[in-house]
C-alpha positions as CSV (number, residue, x, y, z in Angstrom):
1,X,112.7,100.9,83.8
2,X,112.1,97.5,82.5
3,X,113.5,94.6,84.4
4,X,116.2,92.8,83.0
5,X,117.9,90.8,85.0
6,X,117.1,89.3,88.7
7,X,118.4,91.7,91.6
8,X,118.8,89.0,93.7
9,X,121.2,86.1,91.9
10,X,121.9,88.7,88.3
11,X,119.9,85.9,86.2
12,X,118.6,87.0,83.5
13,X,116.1,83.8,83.1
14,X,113.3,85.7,83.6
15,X,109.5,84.1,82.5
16,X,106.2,86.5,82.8
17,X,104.0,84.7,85.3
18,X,101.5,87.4,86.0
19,X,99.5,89.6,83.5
20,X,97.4,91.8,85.2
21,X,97.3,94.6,82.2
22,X,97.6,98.4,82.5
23,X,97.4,100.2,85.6
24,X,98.3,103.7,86.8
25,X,99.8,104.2,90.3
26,X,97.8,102.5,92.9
27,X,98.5,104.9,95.7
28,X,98.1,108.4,93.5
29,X,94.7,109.3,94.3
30,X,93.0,112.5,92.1
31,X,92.2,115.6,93.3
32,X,90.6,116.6,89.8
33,X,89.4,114.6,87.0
34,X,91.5,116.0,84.5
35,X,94.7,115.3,86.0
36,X,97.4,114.1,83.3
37,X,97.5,110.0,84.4
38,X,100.3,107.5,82.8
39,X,99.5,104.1,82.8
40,X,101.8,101.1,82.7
41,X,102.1,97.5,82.4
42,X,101.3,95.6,85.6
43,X,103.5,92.3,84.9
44,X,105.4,89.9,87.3
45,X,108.2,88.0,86.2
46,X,109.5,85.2,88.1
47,X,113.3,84.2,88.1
48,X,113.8,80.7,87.0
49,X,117.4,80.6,88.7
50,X,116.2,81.6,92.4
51,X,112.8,81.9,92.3
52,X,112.5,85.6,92.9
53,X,109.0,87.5,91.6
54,X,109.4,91.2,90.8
55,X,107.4,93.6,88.8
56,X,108.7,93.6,85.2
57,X,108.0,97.7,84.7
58,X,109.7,99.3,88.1
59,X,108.7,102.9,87.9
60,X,111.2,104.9,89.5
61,X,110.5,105.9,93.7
62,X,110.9,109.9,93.0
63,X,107.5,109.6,90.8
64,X,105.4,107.4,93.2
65,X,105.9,109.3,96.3
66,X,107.3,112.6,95.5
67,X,105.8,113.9,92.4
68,X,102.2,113.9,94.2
69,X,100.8,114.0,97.8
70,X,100.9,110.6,99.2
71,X,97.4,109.9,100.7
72,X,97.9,106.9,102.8
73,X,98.1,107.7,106.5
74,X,98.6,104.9,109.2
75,X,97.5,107.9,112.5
76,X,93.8,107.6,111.3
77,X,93.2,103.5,111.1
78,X,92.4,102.2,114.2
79,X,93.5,98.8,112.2
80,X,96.6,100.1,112.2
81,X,97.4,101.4,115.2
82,X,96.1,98.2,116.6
83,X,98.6,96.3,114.8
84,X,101.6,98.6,115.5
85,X,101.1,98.5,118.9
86,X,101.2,95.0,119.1
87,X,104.2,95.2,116.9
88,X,106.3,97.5,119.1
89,X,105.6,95.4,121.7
90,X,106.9,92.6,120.2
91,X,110.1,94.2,119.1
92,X,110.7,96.1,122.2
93,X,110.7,92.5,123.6
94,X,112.9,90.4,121.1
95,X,115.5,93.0,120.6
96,X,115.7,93.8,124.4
97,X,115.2,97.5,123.4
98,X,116.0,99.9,126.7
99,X,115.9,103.9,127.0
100,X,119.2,104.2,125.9
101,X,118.3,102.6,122.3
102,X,117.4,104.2,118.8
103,X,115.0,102.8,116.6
104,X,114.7,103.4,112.9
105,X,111.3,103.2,110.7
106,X,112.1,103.2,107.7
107,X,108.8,104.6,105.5
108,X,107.5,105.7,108.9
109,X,104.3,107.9,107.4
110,X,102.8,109.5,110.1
111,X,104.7,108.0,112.6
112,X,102.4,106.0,114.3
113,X,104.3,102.7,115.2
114,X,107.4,104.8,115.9
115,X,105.0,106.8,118.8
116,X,104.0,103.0,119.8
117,X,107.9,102.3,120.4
118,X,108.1,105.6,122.6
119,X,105.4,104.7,124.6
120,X,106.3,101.0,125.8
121,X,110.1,101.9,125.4
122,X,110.8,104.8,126.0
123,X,113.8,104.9,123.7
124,X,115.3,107.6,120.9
125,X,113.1,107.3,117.8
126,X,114.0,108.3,114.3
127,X,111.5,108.1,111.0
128,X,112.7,108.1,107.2
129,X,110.0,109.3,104.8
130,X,109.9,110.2,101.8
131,X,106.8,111.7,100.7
132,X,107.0,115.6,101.6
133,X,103.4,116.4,103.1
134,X,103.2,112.8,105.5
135,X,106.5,113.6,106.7
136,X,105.3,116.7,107.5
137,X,102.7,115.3,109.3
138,X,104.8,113.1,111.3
139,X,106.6,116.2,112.9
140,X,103.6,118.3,113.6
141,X,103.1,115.0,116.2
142,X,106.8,115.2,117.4
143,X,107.9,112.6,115.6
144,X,111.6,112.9,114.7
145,X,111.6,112.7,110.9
146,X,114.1,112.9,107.9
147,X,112.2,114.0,104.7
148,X,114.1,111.3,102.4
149,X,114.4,108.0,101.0
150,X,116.3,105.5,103.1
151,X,119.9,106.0,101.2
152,X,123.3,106.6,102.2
153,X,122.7,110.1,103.0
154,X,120.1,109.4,105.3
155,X,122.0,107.2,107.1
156,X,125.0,109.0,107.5
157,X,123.1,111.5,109.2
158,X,121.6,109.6,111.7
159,X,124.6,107.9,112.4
160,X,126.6,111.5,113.1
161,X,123.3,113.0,115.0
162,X,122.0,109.4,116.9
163,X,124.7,106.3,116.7
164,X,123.7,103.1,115.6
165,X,120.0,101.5,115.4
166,X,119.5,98.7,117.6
167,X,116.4,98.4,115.6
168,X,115.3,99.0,112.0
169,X,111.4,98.5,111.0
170,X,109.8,98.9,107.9
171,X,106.5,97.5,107.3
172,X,104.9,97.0,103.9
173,X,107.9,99.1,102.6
174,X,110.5,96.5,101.5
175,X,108.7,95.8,99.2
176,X,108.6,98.7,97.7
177,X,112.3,98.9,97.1
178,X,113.8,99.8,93.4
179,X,117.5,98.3,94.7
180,X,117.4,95.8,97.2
181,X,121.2,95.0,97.6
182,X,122.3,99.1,98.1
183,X,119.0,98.9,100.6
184,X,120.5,96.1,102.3
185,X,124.2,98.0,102.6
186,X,122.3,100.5,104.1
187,X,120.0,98.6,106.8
188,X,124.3,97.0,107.4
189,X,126.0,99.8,108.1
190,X,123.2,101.3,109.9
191,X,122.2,98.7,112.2
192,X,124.0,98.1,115.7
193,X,126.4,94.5,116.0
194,X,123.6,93.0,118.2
195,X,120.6,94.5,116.2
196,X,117.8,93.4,114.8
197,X,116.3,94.2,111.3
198,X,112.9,93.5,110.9
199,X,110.7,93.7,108.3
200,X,106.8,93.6,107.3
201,X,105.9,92.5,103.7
202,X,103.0,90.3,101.2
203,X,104.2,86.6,101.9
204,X,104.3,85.3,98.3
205,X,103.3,82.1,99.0
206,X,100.0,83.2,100.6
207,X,99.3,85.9,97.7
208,X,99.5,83.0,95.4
209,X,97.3,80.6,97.2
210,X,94.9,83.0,98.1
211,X,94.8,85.2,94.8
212,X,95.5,87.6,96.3
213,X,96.2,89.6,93.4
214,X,94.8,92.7,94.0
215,X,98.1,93.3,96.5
216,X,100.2,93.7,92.8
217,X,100.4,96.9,92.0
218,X,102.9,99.6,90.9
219,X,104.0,100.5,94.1
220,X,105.3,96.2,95.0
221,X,108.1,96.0,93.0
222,X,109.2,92.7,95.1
223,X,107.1,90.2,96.0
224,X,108.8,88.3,99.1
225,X,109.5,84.2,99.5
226,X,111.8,82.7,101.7
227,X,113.7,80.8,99.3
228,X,115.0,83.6,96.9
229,X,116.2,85.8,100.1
230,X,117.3,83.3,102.4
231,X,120.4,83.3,100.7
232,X,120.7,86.7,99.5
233,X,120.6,88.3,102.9
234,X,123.7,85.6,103.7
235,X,125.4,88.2,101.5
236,X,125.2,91.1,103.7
237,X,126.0,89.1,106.6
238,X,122.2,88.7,108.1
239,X,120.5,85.5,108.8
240,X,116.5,84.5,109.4
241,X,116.2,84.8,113.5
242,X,112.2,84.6,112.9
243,X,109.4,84.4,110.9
244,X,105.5,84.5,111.6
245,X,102.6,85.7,109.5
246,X,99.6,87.6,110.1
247,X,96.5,89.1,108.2
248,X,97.8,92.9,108.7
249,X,97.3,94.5,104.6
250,X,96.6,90.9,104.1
251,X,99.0,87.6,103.7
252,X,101.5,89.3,105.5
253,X,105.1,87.8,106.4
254,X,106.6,89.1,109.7
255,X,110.6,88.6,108.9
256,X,113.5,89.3,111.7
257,X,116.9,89.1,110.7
258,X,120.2,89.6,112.6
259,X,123.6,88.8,112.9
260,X,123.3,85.6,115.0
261,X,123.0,82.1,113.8
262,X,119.4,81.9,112.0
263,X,116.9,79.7,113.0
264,X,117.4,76.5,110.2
265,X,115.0,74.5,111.4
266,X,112.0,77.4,111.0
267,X,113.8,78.3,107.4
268,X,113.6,75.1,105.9
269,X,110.1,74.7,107.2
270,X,108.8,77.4,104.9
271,X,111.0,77.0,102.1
272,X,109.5,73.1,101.5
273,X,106.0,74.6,102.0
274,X,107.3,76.8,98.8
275,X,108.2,73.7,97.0
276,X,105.0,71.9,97.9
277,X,102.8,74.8,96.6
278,X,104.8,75.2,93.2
279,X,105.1,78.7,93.0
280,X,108.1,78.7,91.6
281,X,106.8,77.2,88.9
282,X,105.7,78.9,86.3
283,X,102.5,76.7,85.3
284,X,101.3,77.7,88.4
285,X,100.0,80.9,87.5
286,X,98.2,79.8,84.3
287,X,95.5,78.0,87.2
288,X,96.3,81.6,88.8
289,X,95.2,83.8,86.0
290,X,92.0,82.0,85.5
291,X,90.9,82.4,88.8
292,X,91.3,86.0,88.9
293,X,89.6,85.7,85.7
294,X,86.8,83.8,87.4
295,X,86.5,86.6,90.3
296,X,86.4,89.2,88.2
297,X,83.3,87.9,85.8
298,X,81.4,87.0,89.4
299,X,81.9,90.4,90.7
300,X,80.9,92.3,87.7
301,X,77.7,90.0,87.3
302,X,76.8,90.5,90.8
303,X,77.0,94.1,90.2
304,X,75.3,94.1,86.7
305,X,72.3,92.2,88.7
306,X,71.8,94.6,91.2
307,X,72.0,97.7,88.6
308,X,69.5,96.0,86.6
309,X,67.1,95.7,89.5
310,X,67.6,100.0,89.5
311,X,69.6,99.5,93.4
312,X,72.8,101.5,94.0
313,X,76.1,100.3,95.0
314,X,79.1,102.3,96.5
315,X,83.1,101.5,97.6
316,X,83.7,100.6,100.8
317,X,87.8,101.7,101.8
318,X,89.7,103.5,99.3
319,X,92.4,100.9,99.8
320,X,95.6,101.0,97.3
321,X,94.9,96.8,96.6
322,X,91.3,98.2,95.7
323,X,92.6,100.3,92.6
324,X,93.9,97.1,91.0
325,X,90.5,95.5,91.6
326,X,89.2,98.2,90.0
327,X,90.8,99.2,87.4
328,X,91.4,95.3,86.7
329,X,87.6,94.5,86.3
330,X,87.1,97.6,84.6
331,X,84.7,99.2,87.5
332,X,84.4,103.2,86.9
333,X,82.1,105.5,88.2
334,X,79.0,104.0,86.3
335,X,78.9,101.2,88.2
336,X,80.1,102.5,91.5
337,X,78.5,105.7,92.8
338,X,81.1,106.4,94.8
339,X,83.4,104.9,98.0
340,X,83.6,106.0,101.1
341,X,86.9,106.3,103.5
342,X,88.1,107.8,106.6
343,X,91.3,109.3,105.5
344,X,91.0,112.9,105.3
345,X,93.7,112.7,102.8
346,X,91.9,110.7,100.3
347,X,88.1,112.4,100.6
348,X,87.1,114.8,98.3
349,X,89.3,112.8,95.9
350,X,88.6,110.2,93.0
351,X,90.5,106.8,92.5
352,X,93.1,106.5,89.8
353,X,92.3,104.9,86.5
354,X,88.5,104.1,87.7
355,X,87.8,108.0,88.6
356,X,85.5,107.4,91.3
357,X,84.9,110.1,94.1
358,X,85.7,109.3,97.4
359,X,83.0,110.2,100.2
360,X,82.8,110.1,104.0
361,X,81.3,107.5,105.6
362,X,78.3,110.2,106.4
363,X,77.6,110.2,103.0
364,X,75.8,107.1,103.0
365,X,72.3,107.5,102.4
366,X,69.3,105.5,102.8
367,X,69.0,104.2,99.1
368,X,72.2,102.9,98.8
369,X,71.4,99.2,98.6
370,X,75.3,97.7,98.5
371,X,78.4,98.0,99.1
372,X,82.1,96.5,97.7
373,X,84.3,96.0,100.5
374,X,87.8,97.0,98.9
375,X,89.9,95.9,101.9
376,X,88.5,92.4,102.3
377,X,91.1,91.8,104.6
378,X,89.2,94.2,107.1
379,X,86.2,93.0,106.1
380,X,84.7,91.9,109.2
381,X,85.6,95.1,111.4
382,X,83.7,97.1,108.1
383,X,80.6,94.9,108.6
384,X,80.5,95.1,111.9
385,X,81.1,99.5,111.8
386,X,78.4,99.7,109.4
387,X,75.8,96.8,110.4
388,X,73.6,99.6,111.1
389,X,72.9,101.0,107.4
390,X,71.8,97.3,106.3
391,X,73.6,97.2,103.3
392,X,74.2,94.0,101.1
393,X,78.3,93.6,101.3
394,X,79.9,92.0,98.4
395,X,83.3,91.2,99.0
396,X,85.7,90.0,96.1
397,X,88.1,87.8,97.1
398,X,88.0,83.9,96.9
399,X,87.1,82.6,99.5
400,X,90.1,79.6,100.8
């Protein structure tokens, strides 16, 4: 589907700010080399009306998590659980969440943040999730779990079976929504009167200002600001209550909304910092694109160097934001032996696009001389894991 118009105000003043070229789906990992692989434009238009950023080719939800196994799991990074503890806690404590209470993750994967939830809480737990062997997952660890996007149907049946949410997570999922305003009907008529909604998502601002471009890819159809959604969650009824950021998938916004009077003072606070930084502007991202240019000429020339010098160089983290790298700079499997992960799901598989094979962490010999931290977000807790093997880390990111 190519975007036409702006979801959020129905402009359709739409300029292409981000060029990134063609890229097949970041999270479909290979489990043979000769699997049939589409590839599509990886653009981001901004609107000029409202400032909203969106992916200008949205390919539909059914093909990115149900036509193949989904291979990100969230039980087997201690990164992760980490976080959603933290999280939970966190939730459990702003929304005054008691035994008596259901919460709702919506994307909940294996169910890790939702067992985090039962733990401090104690309370009636629900996950919606799409892809058909993580879901499957979740309820082998007794975590209830509806096998489906987050649509009226879903929520219809947890209303019958549970009542009303007094709490409805997703993180790093609303931003993977096709149709934000029937999503947002959804999280309404699900969501208890004194509920809170919150959300986990790339803070736009941050992704600018950092490059962070490697977190576009296929999967991010919306790319999140306060000042585009402010208003549009008015419509539904919701206001800000909070906001925070943290370095969780990197440049990560932390949004609660509710139903009580929003916290203006916080609201406006990021909305200038917006203004200030001119990202809704589309000159901005001509400075943007040559910096990514710039990264990606340093990291193939440090790569070049050490091939030239006969030393081998490996992956480290089959992250999803390390397939746009990839297959960005135009790294294959001549260039990178191979990258190492800890996900059972993704090992023994190759990365799309750049068809590299993805190892265990064992697999590192002696020889291997480098290593490409993909998740340079996590790059210090890598280091630090595999100081031992005295590898030369290269990590592509700007630094700020």
């Amino acid at each position: 589907m190519i975007t036409q118009k702006c979801q959020l105000c129905g402009s359709k003043n739409l300029s292409l700010i981000i060029d990134l070229g063609y890229h097949p789906l970041a999270d479909t990992f290979l489990k043979e080399l000769d699997e049939e692989e589409v590839f599509y434009p990886l653009r981001v238009l901004l609107c000029q009306k409202c400032g909203y950023a969106t992916l200008q080719h949205v390919v539909s939800a059914p093909v990115r998590y149900q036509k193949n196994d989904y291979s990100y799991t969230s039980s087997n990074s201690p990164v992760a659980i980490s976080h959603f503890k933290e999280l939970a806690g966190q939730v459990v404590q702003m929304a005054e969440i008691s035994k008596k209470d259901l919460v709702v993750d919506i994307g909940s994967n294996a169910g890790t943040l939702l067992k985090s939830f039962r733990e401090q809480a104690h309370c009636n737990i629900i996950g919606v999730e799409p892809a058909f062997n993580i879901a499957q997952l979740a309820k082998k660890g007794n975590i209830p779990t509806i096998n489906d996007f987050f649509n009226q149907t879903s929520v219809d049946k947890i209303i019958k079976k549970h009542g009303k949410a007094k709490a409805i997570i997703c993180t790093n999922v609303f931003n993977h929504i096709n149709d934000l305003n029937e999503f947002m009907k959804n999280i309404n008529k699900l969501l208890a009167k004194d509920g809170f909604f919150v959300f986990e998502t790339p803070y736009f601002l941050d992704l600018v200002k950092n490059v962070s471009f490697d977190t576009i890819y296929l999967e991010h159809v919306s790319y999140f600001a306060v000042t585009p959604f402010e208003k549009f969650f008015k419509k539904f009824g919701f206001q800000i209550h909070h906001l925070e950021r943290n370095d969780y998938m990197s440049d990560t916004m932390r949004v609660y909304l509710s139903r009580k009077a929003g916290n203006q003072i916080l609201v406006k606070r990021y909305m200038q910092k917006e203004k200030s930084a001119k990202i809704f502007i589309p000159k901005t991202y001509a400075i943007f694109m040559k910096k990514i240019v710039g990264l990606k000429l340093d990291l193939l020339q440090q790569i070049q160097i050490a091939k030239a010098k006969g030393e081998r160089i490996i992956g480290i983290g089959a992250a999803t934001k390390g397939n746009t790298l990839l297959n960005y700079c135009k790294i294959d499997n001549t260039l990178i032996d191979f990258i190492t992960d800890s996900s059972p799901l993704k090992i023994g598989k190759f990365t799309p696009g750049s068809h590299i094979p993805i190892k265990s962490d064992n697999d590192i010999t002696s020889d291997i001389t480098h290593a490409v931290i993909l998740p340079w977000n996590i790059a210090e807790f890598l280091k630090k894991k595999l100081k031992h093997l005295k590898l030369k880390f290269i990590i592509p990111h700007i630094e700020k």
